[in-house]
N, CA, C and O atoms as CSV, one atom per row, in Angstrom:
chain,resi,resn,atom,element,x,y,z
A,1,UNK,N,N,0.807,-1.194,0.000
A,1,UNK,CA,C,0.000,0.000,0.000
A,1,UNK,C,C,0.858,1.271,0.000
A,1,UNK,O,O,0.674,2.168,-0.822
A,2,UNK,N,N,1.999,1.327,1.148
A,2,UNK,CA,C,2.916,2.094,0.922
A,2,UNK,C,C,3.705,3.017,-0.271
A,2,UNK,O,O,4.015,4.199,-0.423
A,3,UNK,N,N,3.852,1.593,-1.112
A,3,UNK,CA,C,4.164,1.920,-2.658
A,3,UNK,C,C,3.346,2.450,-3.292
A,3,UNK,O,O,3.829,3.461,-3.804
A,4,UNK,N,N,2.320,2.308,-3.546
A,4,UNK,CA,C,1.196,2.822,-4.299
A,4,UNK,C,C,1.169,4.412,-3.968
A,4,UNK,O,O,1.334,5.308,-4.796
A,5,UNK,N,N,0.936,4.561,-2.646
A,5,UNK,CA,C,0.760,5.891,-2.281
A,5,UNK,C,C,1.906,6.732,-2.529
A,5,UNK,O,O,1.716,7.947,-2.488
A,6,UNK,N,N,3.129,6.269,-2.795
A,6,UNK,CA,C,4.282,7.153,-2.793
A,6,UNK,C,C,4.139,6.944,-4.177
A,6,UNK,O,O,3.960,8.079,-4.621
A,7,UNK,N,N,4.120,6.330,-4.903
A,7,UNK,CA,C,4.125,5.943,-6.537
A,7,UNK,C,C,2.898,8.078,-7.194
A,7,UNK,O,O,3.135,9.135,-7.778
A,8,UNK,N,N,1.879,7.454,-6.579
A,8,UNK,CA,C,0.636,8.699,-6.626
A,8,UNK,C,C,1.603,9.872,-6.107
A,8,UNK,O,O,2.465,10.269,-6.890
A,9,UNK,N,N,1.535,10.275,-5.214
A,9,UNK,CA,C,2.133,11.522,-4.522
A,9,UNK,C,C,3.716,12.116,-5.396
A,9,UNK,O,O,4.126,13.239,-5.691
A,10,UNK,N,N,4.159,10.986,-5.548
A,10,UNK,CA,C,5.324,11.471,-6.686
A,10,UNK,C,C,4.630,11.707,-8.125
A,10,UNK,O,O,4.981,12.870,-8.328
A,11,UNK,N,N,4.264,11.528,-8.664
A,11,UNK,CA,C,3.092,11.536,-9.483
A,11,UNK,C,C,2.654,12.635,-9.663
A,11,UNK,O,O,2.803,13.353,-10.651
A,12,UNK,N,N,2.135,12.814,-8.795
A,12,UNK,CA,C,1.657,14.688,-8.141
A,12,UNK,C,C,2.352,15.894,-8.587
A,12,UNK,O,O,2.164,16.911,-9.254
A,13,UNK,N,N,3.600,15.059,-7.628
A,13,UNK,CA,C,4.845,16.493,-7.975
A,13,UNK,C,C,5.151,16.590,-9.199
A,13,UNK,O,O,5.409,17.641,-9.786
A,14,UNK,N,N,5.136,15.246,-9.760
A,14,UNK,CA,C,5.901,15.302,-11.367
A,14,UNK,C,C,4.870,16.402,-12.391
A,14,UNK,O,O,5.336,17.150,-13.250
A,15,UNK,N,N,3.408,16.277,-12.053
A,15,UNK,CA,C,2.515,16.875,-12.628
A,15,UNK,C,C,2.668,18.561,-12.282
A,15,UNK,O,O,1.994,19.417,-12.856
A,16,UNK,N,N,3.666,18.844,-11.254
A,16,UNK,CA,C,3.850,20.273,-11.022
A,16,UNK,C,C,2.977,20.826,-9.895
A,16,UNK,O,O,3.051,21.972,-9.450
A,17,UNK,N,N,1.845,19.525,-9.346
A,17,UNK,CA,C,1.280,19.872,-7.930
A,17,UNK,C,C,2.222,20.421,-6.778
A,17,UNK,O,O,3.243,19.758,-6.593
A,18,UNK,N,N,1.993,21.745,-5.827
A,18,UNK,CA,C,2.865,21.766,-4.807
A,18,UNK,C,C,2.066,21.102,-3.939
A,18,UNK,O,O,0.893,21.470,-3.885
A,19,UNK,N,N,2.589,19.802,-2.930
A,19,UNK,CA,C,1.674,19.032,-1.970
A,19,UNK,C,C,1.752,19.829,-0.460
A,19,UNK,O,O,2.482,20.807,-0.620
A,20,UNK,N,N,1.228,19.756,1.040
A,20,UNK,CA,C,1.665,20.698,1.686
A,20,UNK,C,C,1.336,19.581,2.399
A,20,UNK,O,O,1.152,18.489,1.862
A,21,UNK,N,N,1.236,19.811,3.751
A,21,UNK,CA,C,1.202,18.738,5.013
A,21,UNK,C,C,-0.653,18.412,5.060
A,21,UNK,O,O,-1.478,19.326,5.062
A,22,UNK,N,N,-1.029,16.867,5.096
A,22,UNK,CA,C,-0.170,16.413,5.429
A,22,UNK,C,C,0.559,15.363,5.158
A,22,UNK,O,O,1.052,14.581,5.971
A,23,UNK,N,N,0.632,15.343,3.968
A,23,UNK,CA,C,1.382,14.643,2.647
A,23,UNK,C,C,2.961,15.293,2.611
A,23,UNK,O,O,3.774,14.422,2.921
A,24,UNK,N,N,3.537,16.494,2.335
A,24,UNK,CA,C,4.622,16.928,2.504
A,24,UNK,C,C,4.944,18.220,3.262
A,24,UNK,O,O,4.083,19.079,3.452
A,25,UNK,N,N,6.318,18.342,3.728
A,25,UNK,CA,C,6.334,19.505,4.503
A,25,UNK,C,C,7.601,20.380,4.234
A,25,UNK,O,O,8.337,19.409,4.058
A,26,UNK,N,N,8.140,21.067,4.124
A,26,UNK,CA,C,9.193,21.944,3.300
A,26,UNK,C,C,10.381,21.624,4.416
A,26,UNK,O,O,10.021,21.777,5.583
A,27,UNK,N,N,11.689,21.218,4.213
A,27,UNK,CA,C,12.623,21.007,4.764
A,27,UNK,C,C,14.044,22.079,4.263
A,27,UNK,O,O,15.012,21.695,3.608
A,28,UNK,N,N,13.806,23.487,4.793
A,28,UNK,CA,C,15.147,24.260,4.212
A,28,UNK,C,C,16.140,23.702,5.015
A,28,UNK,O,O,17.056,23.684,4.192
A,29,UNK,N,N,16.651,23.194,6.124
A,29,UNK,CA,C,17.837,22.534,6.331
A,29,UNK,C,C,18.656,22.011,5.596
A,29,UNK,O,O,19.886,21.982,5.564
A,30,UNK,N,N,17.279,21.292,4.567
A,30,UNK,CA,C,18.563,20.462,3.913
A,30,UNK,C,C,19.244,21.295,2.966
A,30,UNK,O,O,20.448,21.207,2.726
A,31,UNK,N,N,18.126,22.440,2.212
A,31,UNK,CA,C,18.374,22.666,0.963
A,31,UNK,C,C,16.794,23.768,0.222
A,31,UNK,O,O,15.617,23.749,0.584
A,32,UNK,N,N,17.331,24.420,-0.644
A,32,UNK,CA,C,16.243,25.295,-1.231
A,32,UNK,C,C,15.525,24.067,-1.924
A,32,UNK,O,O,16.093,23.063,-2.355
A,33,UNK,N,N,14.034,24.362,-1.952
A,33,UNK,CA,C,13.436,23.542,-2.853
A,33,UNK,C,C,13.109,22.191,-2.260
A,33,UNK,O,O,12.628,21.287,-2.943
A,34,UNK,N,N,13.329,22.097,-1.219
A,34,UNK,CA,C,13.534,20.572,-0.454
A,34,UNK,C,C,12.149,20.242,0.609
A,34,UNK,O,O,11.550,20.962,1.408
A,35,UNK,N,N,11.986,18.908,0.226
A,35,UNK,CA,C,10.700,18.817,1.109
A,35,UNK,C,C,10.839,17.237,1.613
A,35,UNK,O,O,11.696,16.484,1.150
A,36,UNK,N,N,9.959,16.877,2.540
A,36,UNK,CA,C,9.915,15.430,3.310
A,36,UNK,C,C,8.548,15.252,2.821
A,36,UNK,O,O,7.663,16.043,3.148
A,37,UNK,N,N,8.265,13.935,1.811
A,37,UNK,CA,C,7.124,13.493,1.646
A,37,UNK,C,C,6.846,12.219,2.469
A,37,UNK,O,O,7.665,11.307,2.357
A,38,UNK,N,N,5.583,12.020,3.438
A,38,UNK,CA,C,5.288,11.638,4.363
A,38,UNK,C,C,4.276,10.323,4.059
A,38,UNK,O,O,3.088,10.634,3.981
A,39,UNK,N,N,4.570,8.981,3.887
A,39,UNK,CA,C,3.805,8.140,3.697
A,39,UNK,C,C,3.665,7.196,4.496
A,39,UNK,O,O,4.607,6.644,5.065
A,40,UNK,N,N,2.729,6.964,4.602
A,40,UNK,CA,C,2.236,6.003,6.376
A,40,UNK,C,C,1.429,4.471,6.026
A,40,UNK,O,O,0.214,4.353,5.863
A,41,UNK,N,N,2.320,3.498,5.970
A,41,UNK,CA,C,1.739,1.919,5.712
A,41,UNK,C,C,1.294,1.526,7.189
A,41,UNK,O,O,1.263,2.253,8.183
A,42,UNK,N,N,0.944,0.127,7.061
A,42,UNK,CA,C,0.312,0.243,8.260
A,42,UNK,C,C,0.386,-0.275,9.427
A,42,UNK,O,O,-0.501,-0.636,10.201
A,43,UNK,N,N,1.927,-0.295,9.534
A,43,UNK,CA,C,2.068,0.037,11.181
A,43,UNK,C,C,3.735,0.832,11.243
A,43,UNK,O,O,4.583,0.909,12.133
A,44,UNK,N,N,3.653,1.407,9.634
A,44,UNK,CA,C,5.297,2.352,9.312
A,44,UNK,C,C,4.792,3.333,9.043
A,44,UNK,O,O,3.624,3.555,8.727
A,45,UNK,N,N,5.873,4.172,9.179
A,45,UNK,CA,C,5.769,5.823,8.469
A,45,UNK,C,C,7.200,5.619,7.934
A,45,UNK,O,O,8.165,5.270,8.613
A,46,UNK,N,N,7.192,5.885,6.635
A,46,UNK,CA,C,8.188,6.114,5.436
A,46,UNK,C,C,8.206,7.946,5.162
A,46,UNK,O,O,7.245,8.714,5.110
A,47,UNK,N,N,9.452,8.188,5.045
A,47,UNK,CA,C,10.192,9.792,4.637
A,47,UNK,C,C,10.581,9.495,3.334
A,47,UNK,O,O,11.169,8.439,3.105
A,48,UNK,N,N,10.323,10.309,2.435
A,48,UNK,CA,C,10.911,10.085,1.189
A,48,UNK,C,C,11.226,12.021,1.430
A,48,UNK,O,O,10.419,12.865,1.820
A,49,UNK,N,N,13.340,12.279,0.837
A,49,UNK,CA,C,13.412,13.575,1.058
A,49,UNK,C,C,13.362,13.886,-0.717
A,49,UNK,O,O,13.706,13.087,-1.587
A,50,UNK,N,N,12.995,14.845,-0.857
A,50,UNK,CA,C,12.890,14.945,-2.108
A,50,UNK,C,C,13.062,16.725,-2.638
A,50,UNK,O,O,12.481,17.689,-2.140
A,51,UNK,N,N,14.022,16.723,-3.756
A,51,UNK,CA,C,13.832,18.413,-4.252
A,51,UNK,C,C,13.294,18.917,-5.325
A,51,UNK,O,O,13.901,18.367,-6.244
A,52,UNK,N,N,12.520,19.634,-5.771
A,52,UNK,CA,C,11.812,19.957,-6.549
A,52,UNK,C,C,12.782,20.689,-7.566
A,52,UNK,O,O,13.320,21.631,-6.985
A,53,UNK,N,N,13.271,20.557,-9.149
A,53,UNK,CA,C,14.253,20.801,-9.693
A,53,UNK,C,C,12.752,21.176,-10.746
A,53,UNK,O,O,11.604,20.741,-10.654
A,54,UNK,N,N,13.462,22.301,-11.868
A,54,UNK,CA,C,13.094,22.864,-13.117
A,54,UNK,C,C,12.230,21.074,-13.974
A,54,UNK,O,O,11.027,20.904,-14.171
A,55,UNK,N,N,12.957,20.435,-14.174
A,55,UNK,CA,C,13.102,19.779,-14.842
A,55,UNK,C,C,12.574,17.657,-14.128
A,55,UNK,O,O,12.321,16.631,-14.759
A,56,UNK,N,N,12.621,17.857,-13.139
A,56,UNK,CA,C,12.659,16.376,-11.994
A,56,UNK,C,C,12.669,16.903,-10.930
A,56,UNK,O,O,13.008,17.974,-10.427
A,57,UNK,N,N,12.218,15.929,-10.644
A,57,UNK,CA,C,12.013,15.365,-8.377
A,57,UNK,C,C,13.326,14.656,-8.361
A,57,UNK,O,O,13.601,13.542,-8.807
A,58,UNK,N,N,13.955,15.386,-7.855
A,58,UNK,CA,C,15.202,14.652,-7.734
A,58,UNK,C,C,14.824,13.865,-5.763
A,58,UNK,O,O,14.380,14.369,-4.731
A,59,UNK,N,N,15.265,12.608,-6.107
A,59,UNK,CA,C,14.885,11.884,-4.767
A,59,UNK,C,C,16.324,11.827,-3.531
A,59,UNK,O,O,17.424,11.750,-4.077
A,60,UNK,N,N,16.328,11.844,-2.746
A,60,UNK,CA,C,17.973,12.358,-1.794
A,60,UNK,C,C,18.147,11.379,-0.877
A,60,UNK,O,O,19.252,10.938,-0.560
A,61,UNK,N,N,16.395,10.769,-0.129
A,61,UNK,CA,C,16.338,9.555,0.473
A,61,UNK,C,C,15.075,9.484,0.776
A,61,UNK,O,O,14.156,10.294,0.654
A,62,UNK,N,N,15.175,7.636,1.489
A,62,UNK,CA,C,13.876,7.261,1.418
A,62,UNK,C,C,14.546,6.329,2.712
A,62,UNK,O,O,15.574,5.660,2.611
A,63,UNK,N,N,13.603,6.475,4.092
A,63,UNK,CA,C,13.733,6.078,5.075
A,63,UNK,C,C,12.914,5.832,6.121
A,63,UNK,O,O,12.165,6.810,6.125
A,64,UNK,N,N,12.514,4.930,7.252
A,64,UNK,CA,C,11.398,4.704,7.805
A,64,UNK,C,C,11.839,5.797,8.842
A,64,UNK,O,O,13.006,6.003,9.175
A,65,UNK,N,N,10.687,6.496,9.325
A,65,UNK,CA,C,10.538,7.350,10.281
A,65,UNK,C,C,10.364,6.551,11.803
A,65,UNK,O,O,9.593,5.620,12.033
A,66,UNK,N,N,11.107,7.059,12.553
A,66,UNK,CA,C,10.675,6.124,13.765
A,66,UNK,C,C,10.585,7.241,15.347
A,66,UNK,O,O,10.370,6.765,16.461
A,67,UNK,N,N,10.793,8.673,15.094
A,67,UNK,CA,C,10.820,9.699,16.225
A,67,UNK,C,C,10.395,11.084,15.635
A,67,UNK,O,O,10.267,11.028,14.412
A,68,UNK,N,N,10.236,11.862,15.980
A,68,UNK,CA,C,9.198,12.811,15.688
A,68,UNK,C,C,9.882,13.791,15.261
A,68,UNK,O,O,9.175,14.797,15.314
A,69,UNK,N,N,11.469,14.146,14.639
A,69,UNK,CA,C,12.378,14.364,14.720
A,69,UNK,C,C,13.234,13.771,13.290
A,69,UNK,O,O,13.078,12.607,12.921
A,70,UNK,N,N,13.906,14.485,12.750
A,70,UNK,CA,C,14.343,14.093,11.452
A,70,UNK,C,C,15.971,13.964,11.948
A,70,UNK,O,O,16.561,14.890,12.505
A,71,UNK,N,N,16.445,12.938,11.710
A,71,UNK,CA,C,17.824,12.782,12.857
A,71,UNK,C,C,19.626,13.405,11.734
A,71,UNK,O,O,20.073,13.199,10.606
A,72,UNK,N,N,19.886,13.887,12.496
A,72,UNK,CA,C,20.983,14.881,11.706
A,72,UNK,C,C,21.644,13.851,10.535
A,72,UNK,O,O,21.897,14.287,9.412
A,73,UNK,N,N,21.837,12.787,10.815
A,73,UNK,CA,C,22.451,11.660,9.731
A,73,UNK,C,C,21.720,11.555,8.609
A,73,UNK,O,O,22.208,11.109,7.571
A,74,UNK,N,N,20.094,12.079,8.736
A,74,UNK,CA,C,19.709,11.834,7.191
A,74,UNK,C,C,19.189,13.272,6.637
A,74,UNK,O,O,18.375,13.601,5.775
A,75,UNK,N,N,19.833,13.802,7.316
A,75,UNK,CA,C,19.653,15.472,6.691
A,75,UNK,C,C,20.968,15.396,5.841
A,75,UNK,O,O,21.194,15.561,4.642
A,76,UNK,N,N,21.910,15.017,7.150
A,76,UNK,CA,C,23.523,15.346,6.526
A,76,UNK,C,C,23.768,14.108,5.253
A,76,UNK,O,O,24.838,14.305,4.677
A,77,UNK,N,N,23.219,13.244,4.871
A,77,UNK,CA,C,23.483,12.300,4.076
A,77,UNK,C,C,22.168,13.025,3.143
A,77,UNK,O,O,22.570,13.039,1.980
A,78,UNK,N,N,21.018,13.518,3.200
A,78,UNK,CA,C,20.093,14.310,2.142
A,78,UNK,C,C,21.566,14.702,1.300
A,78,UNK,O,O,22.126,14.269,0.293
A,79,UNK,N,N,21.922,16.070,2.599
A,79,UNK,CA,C,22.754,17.324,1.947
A,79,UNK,C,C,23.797,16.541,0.532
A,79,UNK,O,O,23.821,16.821,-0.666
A,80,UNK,N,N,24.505,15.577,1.267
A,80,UNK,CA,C,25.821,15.211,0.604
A,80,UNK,C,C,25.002,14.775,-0.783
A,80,UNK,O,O,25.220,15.584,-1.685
A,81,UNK,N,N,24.296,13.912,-1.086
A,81,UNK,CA,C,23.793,13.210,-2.305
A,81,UNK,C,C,22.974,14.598,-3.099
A,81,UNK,O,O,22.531,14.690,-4.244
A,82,UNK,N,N,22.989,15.369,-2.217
A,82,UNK,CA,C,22.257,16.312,-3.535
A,82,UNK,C,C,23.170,17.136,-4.184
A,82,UNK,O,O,23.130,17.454,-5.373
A,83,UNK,N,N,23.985,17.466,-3.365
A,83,UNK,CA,C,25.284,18.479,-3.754
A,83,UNK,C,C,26.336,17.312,-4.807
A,83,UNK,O,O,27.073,17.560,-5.762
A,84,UNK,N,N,26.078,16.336,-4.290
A,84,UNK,CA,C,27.126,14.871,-5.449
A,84,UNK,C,C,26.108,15.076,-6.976
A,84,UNK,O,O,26.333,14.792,-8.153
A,85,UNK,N,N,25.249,15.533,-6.462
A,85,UNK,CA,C,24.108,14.992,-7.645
A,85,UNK,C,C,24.216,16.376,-8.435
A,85,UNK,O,O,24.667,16.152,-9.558
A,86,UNK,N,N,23.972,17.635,-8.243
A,86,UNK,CA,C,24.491,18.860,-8.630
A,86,UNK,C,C,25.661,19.275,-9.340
A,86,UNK,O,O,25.802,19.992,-10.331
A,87,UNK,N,N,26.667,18.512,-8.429
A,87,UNK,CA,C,28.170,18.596,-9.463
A,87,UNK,C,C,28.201,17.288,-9.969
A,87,UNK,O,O,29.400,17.118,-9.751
A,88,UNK,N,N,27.895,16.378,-10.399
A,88,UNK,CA,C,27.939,15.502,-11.088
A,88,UNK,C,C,27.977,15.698,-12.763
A,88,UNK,O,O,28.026,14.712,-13.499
């Protein structure tokens, strides 16, 4: 079910929808343009971090949520893969 719903909601964005909470929520820590899309199976909550580019959803990570709290390791691992992905 999980899949499905993140499959749709990416879907969304690709169509140029901006989604807001409580489907996604804007994350400038990581990055301009950057948001946490929020999908809830059923007894998980999945983070997908994702940035909204001209052109693609560029995806940065995808991780089960387990504290109420986005933990500095997957901000700081967002940051690194988007900036790898930028100068690439």
């Amino acid at each position: 079910m999980a899949r499905l719903e993140a499959g749709f909601l990416l879907r969304r964005l690709q169509q140029g929808e901006i989604l807001e909470m409580p489907h996604s929520r804007p994350m400038p820590i990581i990055g301009a343009r950057c948001h946490e899309l929020r999908v809830v199976d059923a007894e998980l909550t999945w983070r997908i971090i994702y940035r909204i580019d001209d052109d693609a959803i560029v995806i940065a990570d995808v991780f089960m949520k387990k504290s109420k709290t986005t933990s500095k390791a997957v901000i700081d691992r967002a940051k690194k893969r988007l900036k790898d992905f930028d100068y690439a």
